[in-house]
N, C-alpha and C positions, 0 to 999 in steps of 0.2 A: 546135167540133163534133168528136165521136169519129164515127170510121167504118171498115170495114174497110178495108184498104190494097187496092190493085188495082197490076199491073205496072205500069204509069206511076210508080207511087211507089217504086221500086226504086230508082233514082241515089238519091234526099232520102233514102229510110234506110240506104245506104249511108255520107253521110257522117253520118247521125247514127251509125253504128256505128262508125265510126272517130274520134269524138269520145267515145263511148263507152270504149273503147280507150284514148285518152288520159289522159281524167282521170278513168276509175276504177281501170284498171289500171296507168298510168302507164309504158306501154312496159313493161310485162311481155312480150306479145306481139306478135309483128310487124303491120306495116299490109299487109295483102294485102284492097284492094278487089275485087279480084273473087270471091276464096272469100266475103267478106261479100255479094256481089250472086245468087252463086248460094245462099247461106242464102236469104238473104230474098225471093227467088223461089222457094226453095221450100214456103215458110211462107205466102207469100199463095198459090200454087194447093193447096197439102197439101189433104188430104179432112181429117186430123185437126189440124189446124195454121191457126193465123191473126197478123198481126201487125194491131195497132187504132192507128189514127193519131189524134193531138193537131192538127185541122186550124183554120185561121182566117185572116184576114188575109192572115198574113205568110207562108202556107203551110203545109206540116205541119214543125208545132215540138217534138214528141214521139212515141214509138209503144211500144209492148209488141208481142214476140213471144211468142205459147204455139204448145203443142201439148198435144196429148192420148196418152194411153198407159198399157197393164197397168202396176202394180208391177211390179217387177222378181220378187218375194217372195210377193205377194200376190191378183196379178191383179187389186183394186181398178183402177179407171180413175184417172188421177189427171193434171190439169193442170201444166202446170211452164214457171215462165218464161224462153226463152230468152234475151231482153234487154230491159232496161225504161229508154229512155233520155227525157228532156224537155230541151230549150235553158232553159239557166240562164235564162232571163229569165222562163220560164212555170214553174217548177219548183212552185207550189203547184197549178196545174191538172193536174201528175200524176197525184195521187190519183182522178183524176176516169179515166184512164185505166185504173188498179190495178180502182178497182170495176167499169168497165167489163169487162177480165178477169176479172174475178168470177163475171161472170154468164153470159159464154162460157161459161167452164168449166164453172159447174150445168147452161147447156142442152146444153152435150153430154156429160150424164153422169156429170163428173167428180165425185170425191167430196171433192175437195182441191185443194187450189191449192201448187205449194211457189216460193218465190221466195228469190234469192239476195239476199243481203244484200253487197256489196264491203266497206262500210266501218262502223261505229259508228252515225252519222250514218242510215244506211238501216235500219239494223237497227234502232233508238230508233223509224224509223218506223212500220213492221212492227208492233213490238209495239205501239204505239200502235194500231193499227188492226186486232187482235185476234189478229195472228199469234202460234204460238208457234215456241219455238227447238227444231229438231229435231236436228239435229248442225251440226258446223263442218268447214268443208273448208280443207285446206290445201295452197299450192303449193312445190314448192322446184324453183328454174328450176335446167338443169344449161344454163351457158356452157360453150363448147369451154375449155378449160384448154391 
């Protein structure tokens, strides 16, 4: 079952966020749970913001965060996802989450969806699923020297 997340579900995407963390970014970034607890509370009360949970059984096994907001450019409304994680062992009922973000995002407004891609892997999916490639971003971490 998808559903929108409600505060109780804050700890469970917390650690999906810090799983997230790990094996997409792979320690690029520090583990700081409570700046992820205060995202994700404020993406379930946001007026333009929602995270949708992968719920079942075993509990919620996945969630996408969006929000909504002008271009920066253009003032179009425009969707964008802040994290899109599922437990490896549900990883094909993700997609089941993505469309579900889909359709947030047309009823409030949006004109577009934009989603990040980490790896190859995610990005093969994407297109598969009628995304296109708009730019690429890139990091370069500065360590203390």
């Amino acid at each position: 079952m998808i559903r929108a997340a409600v505060l109780e579900d804050v700890p469970r995407l917390v650690e999906l966020g810090r799983a997230l963390l790990q094996t997409a970014y792979g320690g690029v970034f520090s583990d700081a749970p409570d700046i992820l607890a205060g995202l994700m509370t404020g993406l379930v009360t946001g007026d333009q913001s929602t995270v949708l949970v992968l719920d079942g059984d075993a509990g919620v096994m996945g969630a996408i965060g969006l929000i909504a907001q002008p271009h920066f450019a253009s003032g179009d409304l425009m969707a964008a996802e802040i994290f899109w994680y599922v437990d490896p062992l549900k990883r094909g009922a993700g997609v089941r989450l993505l469309r579900e973000a889909e359709r947030w995002a047309r009823a409030h407004g949006a004109l577009a969806l934009q989603m990040v891609a980490p790896n190859a892997r995610v990005a093969t999916l994407y297109e598969r699923l009628g995304y296109a490639l708009m730019e690429r971003s890139y990091l370069r971490r500065f360590d203390a020297a």
